[in-house]
SESEBA-719149 format. One record per residue (C-alpha): residue number from 1; residue in one letter; x, y, z. Coordinates in pm, whole numbers. Example, Ala and Ser with C-alpha at 12.3 -4.5 7.8 and 13.67 -1.06 7.14 Angstrom:
PT/i/aa/c1/c2/c3
PT/1/A/1230/-450/780
PT/2/S/1367/-106/714
***
This chain:
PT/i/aa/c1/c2/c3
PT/1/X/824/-175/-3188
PT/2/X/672/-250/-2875
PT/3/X/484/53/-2670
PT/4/X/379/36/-2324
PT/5/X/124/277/-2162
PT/6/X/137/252/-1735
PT/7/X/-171/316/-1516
PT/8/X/-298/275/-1182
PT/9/X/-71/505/-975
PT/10/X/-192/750/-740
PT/11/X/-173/824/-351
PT/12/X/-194/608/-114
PT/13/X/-123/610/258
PT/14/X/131/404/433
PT/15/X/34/26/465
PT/16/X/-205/56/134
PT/17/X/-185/-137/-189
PT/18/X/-212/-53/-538
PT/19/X/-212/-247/-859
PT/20/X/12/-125/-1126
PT/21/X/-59/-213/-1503
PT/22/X/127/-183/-1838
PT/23/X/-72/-273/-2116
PT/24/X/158/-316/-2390
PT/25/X/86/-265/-2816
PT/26/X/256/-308/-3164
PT/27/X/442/-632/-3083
PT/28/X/408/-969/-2933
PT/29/X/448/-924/-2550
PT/30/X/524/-1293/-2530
PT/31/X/878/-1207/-2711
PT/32/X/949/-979/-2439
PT/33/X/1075/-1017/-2088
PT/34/X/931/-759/-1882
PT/35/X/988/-547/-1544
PT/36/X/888/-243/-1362
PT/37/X/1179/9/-1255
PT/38/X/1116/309/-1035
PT/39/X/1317/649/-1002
PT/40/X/1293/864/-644
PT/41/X/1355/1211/-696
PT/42/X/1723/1287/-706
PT/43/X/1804/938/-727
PT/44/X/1915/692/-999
PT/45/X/1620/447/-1157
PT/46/X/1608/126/-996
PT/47/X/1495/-182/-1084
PT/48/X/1198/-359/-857
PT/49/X/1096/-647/-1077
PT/50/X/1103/-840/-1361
PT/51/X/941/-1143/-1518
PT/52/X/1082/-1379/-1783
PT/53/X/869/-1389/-2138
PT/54/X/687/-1705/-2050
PT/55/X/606/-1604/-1732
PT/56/X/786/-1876/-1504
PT/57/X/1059/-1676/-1370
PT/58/X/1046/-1378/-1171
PT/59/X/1312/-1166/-960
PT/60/X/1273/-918/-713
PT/61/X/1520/-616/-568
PT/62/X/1564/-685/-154
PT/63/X/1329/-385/-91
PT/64/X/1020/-510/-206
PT/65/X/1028/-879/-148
PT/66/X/760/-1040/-6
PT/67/X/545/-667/-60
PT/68/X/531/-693/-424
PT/69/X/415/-926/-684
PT/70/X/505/-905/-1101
PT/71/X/273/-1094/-1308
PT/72/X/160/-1083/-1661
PT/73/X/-103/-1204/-1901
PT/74/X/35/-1240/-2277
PT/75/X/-316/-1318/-2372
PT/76/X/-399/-929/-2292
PT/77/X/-91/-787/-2382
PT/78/X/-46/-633/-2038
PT/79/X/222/-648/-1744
PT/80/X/110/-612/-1370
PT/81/X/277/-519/-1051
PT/82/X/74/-590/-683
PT/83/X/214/-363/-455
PT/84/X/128/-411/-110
PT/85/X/194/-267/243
PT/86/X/384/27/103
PT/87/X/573/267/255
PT/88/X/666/583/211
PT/89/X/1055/536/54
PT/90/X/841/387/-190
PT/91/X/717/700/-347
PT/92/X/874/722/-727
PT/93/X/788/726/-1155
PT/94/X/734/327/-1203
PT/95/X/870/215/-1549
PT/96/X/740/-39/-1722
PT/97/X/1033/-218/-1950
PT/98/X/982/-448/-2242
PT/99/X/1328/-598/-2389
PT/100/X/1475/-871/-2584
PT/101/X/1821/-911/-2639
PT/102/X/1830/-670/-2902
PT/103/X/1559/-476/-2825
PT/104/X/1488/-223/-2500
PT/105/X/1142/-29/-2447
PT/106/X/1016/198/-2216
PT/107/X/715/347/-2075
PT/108/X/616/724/-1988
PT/109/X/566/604/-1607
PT/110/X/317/657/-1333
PT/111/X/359/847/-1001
PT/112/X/315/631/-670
PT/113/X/300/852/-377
PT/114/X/326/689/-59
PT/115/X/260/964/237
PT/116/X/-27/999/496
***
């Protein structure tokens, strides 16, 4: 079973970064594609980006493109997501997600707070 812990969020003002990370335990992350979701209050959880298991492929939701960046090092067990020039609509929980084709995991998330 594969657990994933989230860190890094926080408050930040409008046109600020943060670096999201999901270190990941109890399985091989490598067997796992990955992605980071994110839920506003009152609306439904959305997903912002994933990553394929090895790495090569990546996809993005419209709103973020070009903004943020999903990475991941299998070596350290642990999923990133570079967010950059953020704005306020993107205040929400980020999920981490872990899943194979049998398999889906989630995270407890992390509160990004985008506001000056």
């Amino acid at each position: 079973q594969l657990q994933l812990v989230e860190s890094g969020g926080g408050l930040v003002q409008p046109g600020g970064s943060l670096r999201l990370s999901c270190a990941t335990s109890g399985s091989t992350l490598e067997d796992y594609a990955t992605g980071w979701f994110r839920q506003a209050p009152g609306k439904e959880r959305e997903a912002v980006a994933c990553i394929s298991s090895s790495g090569r492929s990546t996809n993005y939701a419209d709103s973020v493109k070009g903004r943020f960046t999903i990475s991941r090092d299998n070596a350290k067990n642990t999923v990133y997501l570079q967010m950059n020039s953020l704005r306020p609509e993107d205040t929400a929980v980020y999920y981490c997600n872990g899943k194979t084709r049998v398999n889906d995991y989630w995270g407890q998330g992390t509160q990004v707070t985008v506001s000056s």
